[in-house]
Legacy VTK file of the C-alpha trace (Angstrom):
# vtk DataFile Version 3.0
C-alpha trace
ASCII
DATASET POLYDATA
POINTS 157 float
146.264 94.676 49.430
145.685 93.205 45.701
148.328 94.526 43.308
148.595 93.454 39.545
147.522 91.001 37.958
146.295 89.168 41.293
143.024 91.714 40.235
140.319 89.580 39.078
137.985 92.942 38.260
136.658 93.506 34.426
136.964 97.087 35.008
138.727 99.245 37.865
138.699 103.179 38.779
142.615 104.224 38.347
144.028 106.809 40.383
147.098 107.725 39.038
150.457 108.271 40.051
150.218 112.114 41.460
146.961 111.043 42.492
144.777 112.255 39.262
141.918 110.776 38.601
142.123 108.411 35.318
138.373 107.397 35.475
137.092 103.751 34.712
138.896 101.579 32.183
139.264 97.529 31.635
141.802 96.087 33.780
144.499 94.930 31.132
144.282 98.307 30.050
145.409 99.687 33.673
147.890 96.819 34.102
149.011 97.728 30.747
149.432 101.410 32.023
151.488 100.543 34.674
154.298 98.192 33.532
154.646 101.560 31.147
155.089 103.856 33.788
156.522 100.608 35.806
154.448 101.161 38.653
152.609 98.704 40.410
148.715 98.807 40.237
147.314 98.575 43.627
143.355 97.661 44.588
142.978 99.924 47.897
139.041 98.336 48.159
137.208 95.820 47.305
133.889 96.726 48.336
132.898 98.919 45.594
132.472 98.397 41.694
134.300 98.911 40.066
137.089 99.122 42.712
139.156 101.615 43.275
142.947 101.044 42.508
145.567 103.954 42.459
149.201 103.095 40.290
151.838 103.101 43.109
155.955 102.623 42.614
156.672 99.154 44.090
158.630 101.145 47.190
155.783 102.492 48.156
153.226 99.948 48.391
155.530 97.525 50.531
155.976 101.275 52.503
152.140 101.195 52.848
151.552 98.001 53.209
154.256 97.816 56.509
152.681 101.090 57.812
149.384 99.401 57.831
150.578 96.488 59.609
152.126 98.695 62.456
148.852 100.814 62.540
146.701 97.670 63.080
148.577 95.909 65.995
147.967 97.697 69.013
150.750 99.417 71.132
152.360 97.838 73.784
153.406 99.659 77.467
157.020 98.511 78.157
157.774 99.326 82.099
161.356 100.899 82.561
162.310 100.703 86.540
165.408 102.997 87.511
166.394 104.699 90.960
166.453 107.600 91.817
170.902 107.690 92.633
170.989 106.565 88.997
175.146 106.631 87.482
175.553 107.800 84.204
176.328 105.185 82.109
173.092 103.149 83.304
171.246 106.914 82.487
172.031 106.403 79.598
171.701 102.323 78.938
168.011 103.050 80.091
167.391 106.032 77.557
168.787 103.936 74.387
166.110 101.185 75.554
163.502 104.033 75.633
164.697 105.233 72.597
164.191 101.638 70.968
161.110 101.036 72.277
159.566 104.187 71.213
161.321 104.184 67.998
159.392 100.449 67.908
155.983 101.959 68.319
155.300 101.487 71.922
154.903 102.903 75.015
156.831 103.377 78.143
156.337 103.781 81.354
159.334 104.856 83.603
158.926 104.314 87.197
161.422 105.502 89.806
161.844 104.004 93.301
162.182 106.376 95.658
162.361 106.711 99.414
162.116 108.819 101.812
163.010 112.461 100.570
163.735 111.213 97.721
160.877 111.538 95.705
162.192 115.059 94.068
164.693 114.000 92.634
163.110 111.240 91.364
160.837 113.668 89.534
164.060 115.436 87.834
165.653 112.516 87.008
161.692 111.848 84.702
162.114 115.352 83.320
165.799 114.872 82.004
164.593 111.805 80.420
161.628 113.931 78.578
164.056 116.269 77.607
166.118 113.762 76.314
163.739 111.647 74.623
161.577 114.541 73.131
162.483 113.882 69.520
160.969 110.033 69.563
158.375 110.371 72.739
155.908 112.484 74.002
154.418 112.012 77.825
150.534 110.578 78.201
150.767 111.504 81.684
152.464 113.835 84.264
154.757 112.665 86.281
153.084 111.246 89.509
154.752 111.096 92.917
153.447 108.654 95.039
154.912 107.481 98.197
157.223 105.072 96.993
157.835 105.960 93.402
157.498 108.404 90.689
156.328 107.225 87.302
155.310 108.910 83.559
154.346 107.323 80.326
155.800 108.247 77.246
153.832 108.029 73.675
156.319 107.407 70.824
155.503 110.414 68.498
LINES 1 158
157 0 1 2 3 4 5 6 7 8 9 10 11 12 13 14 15 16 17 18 19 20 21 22 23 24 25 26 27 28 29 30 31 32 33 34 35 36 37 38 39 40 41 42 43 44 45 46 47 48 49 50 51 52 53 54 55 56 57 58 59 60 61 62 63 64 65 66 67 68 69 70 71 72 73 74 75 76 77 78 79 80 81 82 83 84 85 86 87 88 89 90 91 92 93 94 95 96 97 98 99 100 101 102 103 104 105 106 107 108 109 110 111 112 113 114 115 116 117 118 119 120 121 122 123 124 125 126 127 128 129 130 131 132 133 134 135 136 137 138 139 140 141 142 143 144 145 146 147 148 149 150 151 152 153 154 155 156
């Protein structure tokens, strides 16, 4: 992302501040424009000519720019292992690392070790953490029992 005077352009198309179209004009006169309005004038693509560039409050760009950066690196599955005779306090030491995670950008996948009977409520245990975690997650998958464990994956939203 080229902001400023960093634009080496004769001429760019501005895109104002509520998103109006401003139409073609020299570059000084658009970087002129903006330290009026103090804005930041942003190039959003070089490929064209003249290129398109949009007048953005400094906040925003860096706003952008992060989002962009978070959109481009691909998600990452943590793995969360709990039992299924879980006590409450690590319940809930395993949903604030969930939480993080999620609230991170990636992925988790919970898996419960069960045995024998056990695999029931090692299913309920999944669906209090869904409920719990419904604000920041949203499951990929349904919960699978297999024989010795019961897993999900949960999405951050």
């Amino acid at each position: 992302m080229i902001k400023n005077e960093k634009i080496k352009a004769a001429e760019v198309d501005v895109t104002g501040v509520n998103g109006e179209a401003l139409g073609v004009m020299p570059t000084s006169e658009a970087l002129k424009l903006a330290k009026e309005l103090g804005v930041d004038l942003v190039c959003t693509s070089l490929y064209s000519s003249p290129p398109p560039c949009a007048l953005i409050s400094s906040g925003k760009a860096k706003e952008a720019k992060q989002q962009e950066k978070k959109a481009a690196r691909p998600a990452k599955i943590k793995e969360i292992r709990l039992t299924a005779n879980i006590e409450e306090h690590d319940y809930d030491t395993k949903k604030n690392q969930a939480q993080r995670i999620l609230e991170g950008g990636d992925s988790v996948q919970f898996v419960v070790k069960v045995s024998g009977k056990e695999g029931a409520k090692g299913k309920e245990l999944l669906e209090e953490l869904l409920r719990d975690l419904k604000e920041v997650g949203t499951k990929k998958t349904g919960i699978q029992v297999s024989g010795k464990q019961v897993a999900v994956q949960v999405d951050p939203v």
